[in-house]
C-alpha positions in Angstrom: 39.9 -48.5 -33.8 42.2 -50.3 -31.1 45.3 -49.4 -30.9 49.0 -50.7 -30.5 50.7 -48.5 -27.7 54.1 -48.5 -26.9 54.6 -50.0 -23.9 57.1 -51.3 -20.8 60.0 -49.1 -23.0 62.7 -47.1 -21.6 62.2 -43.6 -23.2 64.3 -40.3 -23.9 62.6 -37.6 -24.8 64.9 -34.7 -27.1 63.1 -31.6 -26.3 62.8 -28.2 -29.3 61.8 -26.2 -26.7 62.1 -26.0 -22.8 59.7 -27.3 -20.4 58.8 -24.7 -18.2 58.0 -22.2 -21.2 54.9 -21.0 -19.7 52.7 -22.1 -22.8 51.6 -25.5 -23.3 53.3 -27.2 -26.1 53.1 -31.3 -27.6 56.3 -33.0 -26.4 55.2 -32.0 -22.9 51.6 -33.4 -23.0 53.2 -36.3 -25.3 55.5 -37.1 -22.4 53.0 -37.4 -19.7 51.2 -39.6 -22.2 54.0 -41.6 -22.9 54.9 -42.2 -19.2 51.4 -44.1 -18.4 52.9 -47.0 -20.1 56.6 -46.2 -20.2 59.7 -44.8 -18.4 60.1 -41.6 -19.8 63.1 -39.3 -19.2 62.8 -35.5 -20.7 65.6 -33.8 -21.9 64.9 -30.1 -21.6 66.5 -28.0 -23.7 70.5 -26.6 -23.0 71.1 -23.3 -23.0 73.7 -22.0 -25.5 76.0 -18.3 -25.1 73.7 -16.7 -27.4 70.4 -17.0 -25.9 71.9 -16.6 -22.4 73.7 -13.1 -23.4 70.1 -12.1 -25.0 68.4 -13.6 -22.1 66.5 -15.7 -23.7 65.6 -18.9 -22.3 66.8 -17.9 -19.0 67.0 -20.9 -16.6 64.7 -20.4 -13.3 66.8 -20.7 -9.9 64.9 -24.5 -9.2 66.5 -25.8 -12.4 69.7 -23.8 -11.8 70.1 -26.0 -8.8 68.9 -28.9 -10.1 71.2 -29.3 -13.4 73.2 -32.2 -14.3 71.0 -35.3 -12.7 67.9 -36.2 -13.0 64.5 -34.8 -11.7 61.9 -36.9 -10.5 58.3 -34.9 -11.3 56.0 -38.2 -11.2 55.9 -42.0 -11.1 58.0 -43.0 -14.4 59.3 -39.6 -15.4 62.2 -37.6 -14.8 64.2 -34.5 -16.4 67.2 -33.7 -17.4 68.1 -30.0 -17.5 71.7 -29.9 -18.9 74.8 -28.6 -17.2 76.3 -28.5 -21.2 77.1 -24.8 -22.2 76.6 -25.2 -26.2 78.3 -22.9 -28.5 76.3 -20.7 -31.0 77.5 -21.6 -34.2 74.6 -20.9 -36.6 76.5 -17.1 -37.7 79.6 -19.7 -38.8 80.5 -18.8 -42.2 80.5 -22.4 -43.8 79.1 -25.4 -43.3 82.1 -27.2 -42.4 82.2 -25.0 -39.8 79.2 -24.7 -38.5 79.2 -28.5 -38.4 82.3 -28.9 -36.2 80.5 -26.6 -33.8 77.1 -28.5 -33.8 78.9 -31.8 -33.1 80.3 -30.5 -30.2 77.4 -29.6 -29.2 76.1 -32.8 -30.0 78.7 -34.6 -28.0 78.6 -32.0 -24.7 75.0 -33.3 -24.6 75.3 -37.8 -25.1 78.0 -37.0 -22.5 75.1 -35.7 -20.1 72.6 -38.2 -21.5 74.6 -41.2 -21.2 75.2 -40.7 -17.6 71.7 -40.1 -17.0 70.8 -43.0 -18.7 73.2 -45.4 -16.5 72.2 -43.3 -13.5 68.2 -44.4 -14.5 69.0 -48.0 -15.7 67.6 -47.1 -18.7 67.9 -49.8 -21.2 66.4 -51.1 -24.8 66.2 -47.0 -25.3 64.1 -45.9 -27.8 64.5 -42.3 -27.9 62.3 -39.6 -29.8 63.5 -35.9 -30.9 61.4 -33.2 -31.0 62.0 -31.4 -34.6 65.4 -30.4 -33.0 67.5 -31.3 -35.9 70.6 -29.4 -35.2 71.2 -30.8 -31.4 69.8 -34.2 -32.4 71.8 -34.4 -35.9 74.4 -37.0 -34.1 72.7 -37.9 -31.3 71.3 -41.6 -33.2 75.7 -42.8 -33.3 76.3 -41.2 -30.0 74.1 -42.9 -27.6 72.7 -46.2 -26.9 69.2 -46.6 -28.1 68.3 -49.0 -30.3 65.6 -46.6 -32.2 65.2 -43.5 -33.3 62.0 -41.5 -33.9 62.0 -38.0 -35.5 58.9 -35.9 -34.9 58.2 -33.1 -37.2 55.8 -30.6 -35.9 56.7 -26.9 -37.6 58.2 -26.0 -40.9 61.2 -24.3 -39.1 63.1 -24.4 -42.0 61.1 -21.3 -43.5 61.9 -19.1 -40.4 64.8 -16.8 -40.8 66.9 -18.7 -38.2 67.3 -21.7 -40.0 67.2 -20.7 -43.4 71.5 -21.0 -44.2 71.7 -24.3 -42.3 68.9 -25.6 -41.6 67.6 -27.1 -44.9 70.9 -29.6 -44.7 70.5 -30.9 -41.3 66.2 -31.1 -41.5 67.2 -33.4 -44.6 69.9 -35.5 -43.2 68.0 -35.8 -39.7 65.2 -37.0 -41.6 66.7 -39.2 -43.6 68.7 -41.1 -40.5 65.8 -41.6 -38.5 64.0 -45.0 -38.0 60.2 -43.6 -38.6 59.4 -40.0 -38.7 56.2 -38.7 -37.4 54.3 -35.3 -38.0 51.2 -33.4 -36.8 49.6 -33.0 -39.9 49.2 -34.6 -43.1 51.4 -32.4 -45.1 54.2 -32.5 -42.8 54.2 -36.2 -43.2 54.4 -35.8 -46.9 57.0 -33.4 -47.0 59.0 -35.7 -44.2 58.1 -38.7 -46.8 60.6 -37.0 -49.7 63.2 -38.4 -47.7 62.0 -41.1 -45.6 59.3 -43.6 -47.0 58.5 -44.4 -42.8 56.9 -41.0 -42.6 53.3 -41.5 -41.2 50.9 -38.3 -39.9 49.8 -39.4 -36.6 47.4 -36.7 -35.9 47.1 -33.7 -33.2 46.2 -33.9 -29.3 44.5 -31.4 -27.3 43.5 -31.0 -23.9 40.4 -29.9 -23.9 38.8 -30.5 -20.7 38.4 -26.5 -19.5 36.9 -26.0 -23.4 33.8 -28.4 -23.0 32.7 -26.8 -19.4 29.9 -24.3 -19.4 29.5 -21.2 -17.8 33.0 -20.1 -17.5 33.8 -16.6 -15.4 33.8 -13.9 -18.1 36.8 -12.5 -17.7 37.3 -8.9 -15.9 39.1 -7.4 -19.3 36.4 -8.5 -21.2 33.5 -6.7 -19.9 33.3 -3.5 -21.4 34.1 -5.2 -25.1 30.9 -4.1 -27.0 29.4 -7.7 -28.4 29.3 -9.3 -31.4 32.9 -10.2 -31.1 35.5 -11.7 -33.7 38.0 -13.3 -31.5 41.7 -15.1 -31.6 43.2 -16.8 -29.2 47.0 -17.7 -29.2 50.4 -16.0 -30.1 49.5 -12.8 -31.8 52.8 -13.6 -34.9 53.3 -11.7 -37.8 55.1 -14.6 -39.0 51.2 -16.3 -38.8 48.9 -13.9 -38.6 47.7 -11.4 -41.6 48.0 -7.8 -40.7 46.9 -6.6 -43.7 43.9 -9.3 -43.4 42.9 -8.2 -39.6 42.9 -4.6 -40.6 40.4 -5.0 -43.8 37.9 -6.9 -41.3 38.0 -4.3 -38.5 37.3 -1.6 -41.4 34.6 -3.7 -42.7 32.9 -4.3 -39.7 32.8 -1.8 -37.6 30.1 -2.7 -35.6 32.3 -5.7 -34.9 34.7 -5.9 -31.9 37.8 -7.4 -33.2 39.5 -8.9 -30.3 43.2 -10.6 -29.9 44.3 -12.5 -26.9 47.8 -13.5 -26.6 51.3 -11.8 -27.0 52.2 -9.6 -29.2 55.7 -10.0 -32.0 57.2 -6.3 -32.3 55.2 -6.0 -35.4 51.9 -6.2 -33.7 52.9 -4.2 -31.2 53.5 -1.3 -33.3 50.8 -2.1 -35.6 47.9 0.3 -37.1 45.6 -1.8 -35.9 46.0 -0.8 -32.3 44.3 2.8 -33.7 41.3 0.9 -34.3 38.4 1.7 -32.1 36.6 -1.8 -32.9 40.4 -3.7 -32.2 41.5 -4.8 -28.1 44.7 -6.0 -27.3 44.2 -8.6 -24.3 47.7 -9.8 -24.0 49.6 -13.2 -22.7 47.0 -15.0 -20.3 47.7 -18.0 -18.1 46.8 -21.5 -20.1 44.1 -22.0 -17.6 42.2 -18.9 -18.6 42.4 -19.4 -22.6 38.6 -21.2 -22.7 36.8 -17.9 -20.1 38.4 -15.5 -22.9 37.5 -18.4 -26.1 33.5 -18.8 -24.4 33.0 -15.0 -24.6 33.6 -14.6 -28.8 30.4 -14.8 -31.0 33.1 -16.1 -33.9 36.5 -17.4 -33.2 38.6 -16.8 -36.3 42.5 -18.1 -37.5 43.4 -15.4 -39.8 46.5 -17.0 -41.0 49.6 -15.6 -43.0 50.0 -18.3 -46.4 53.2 -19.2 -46.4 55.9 -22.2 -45.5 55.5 -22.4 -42.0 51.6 -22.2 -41.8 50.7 -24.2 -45.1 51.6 -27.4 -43.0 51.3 -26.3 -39.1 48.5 -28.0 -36.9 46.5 -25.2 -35.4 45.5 -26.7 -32.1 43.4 -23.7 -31.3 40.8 -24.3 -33.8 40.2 -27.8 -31.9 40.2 -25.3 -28.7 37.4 -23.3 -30.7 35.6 -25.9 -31.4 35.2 -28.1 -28.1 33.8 -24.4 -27.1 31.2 -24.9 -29.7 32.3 -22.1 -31.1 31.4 -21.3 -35.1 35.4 -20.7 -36.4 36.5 -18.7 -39.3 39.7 -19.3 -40.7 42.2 -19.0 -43.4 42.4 -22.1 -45.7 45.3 -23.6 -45.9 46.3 -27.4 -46.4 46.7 -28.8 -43.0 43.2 -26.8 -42.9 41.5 -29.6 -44.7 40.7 -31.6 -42.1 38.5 -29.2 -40.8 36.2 -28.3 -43.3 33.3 -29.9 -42.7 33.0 -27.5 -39.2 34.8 -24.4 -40.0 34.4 -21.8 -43.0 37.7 -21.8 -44.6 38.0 -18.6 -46.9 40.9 -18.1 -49.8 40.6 -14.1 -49.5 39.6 -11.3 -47.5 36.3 -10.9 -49.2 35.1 -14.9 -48.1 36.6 -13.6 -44.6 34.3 -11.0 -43.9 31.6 -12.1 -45.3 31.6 -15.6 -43.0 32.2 -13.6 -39.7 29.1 -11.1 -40.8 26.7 -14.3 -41.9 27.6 -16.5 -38.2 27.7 -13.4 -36.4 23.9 -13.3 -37.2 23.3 -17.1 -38.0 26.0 -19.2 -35.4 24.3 -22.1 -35.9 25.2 -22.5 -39.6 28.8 -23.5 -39.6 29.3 -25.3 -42.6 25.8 -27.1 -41.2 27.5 -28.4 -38.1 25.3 -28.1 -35.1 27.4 -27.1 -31.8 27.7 -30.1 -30.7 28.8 -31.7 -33.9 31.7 -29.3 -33.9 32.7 -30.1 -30.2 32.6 -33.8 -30.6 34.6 -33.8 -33.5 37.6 -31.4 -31.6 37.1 -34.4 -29.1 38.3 -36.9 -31.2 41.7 -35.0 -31.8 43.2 -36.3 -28.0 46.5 -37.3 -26.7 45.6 -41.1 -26.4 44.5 -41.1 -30.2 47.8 -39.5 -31.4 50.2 -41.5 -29.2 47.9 -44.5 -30.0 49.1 -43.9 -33.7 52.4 -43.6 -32.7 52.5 -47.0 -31.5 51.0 -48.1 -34.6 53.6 -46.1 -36.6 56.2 -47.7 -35.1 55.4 -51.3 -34.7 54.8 -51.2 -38.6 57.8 -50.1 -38.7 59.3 -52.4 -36.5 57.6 -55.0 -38.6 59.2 -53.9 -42.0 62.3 -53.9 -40.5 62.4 -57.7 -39.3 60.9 -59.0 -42.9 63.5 -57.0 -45.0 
């Protein structure tokens, strides 16, 4: 299917999360894809007291020196990393005042924007917020864009963080925006309580170092006894069963259980690490995910059930399976879509009995060959998903001008 990309559009980008996190996440890979059509200019996310007294977030000296205008990184996009101190109002007491703080902060940053915008040319903006609902509430009145996307990727509302205030905002961000767009089906639906122009427009992946062949096995991952049951990906309590890891290390001993990413606090205290069958890899550099991914006999998702996995896209199982990897995984609803070429199991019995049957049969993944399995992970790609954005929005575009 053909689609209708945006195209010759001034774009600002509202950016969740900050662009040199050291992990890749979607707005950055959908802003390099929106910049082959478009002028694209990323707003990377301010830093607030809070996070700077906890050190978190901490700006690098390059972007230290660099705040305040515009960055130039390739033809047709820039960044913005903000000068704007924002206050940490999220402990406020009320809503009332918790809102007075968040429009300052809301204010402090279309200040910064606006200038950027004039200092660009910008015009005709469209701009496009990543799930940031409390630094984009306002942001639709305050600057001069003539639409408004809100992209839902996360059920943040269910983490602990959000829970007094965010609700509200989530709702009323929703609600203003000109089309919302999610990850996964059940994001869209939940989006669509409060905006009928709510459309799932799918997951991209880059899976280019997934597909290639006889990968380095990694130093680390030599003296790991084989048949392995691996993850790959941020090792979460808030994601991850404990309880459900632990009962398939008992069960299979003869199993190496193996988890590559960081570690919460939880994990890192965990019972598991007593395990003789269970190895702790740690954070590894984006680049080397598919060497550690190529060495597992099963790849699993052994996901916590709860708010924020029921709906969240799990890009790694698309990771697993360009790998040709047989995958193993909790079901859940944005799970769905992957039936057909993973074994998704409702308890911990189903669990260990598909990683015993495709550590001895790896060829019978819900009857996909290899091949099947990779070439459907391959259809999951940046073009596609910003391909249905377009179409997303010039429906809604069209709605707009017949109403």
């Amino acid at each position: 299917m053909a689609h209708q990309f945006i195209k010759n559009r001034d774009i600002v980008l509202f950016s969740f999360q900050p662009w040199n996190l050291g992990i890749a996440f979607n707005f950055k890979d959908m802003a390099f894809e929106l910049a082959r059509y478009n002028r694209v200019l990323f707003i990377d996310r301010a830093h607030d007291r809070r996070s700077i007294l906890k050190r978190i977030f901490v700006p690098k000296k390059r972007e230290t020196e660099n705040r305040g205008t515009p960055e130039l990184i390739q033809d047709n996009m820039w960044i913005l990393h903000p000068r704007s101190m924002l206050e940490s109002g999220n402990w406020s007491p009320t809503y009332k005042l918790f809102d007075f703080f968040n429009r300052t902060n809301n204010k402090r940053l279309s200040a910064e924007i606006k200038k950027a915008i004039r200092d660009l040319n910008f015009t005709d903006c469209l701009m496009i917020n990543d799930n940031d609902f409390f630094r984009g509430l306002y942001q639709k009145s305050l600057l001069p864009i003539r639409d408004y996307i809100f992209y839902i990727r996360d059920a943040l509302t269910s983490q602990p963080y959000f829970r007094k205030y965010g609700p509200r905002c989530e709702m009323e961000m929703i609600q203003k925006a000109d089309l919302v767009v999610a990850n996964s089906a059940w994001l869209a639906e939940y989006a669509g309580q409060w905006n009928p122009n709510s459309v799932d427009i799918g997951q991209g992946c880059n899976l280019e170092g997934f597909i290639k062949e006889d990968l380095p096995e990694p130093i680390d991952m030599k003296s790991i006894p084989r048949p392995i049951a691996g993850y790959c990906g941020a090792v979460n309590s808030m994601r991850l069963d404990e309880q459900l890891l632990m009962d398939i290390a008992r069960s299979l001993p003869e199993i190496s259980l193996v988890l590559v990413g960081p570690a919460d606090s939880r994990f890192a205290n965990s019972q598991l690490r007593l395990l003789n069958n269970v190895y702790f890899l740690g954070l590894k550099p984006p680049d080397q995910a598919a060497a550690y991914v190529h060495q597992f006999t099963v790849c699993i998702n052994p996901q916590s059930v709860n708010p924020l996995t029921m709906g969240n896209y799990p890009r790694k199982i698309d990771e697993y399976l360009a790998s040709g990897k047989p995958v193993v995984a909790t079901a859940t609803a944005a799970m769905e879509m992957f039936r057909a070429f993973t074994e998704l199991c409702n308890s911990k019995e189903e669990f260990i009995k598909a990683i015993r049957k495709l550590v001895n049969q790896p060829d019978t993944d819900s009857g996909k060959s290899r091949d099947e399995r990779r070439n459907f992970a391959l259809t999951h790609s940046w073009e596609n998903s910003i391909g249905a954005l377009g179409d997303a929005f010039y429906s809604t575009e069209k709605k707009y001008s017949t109403t």
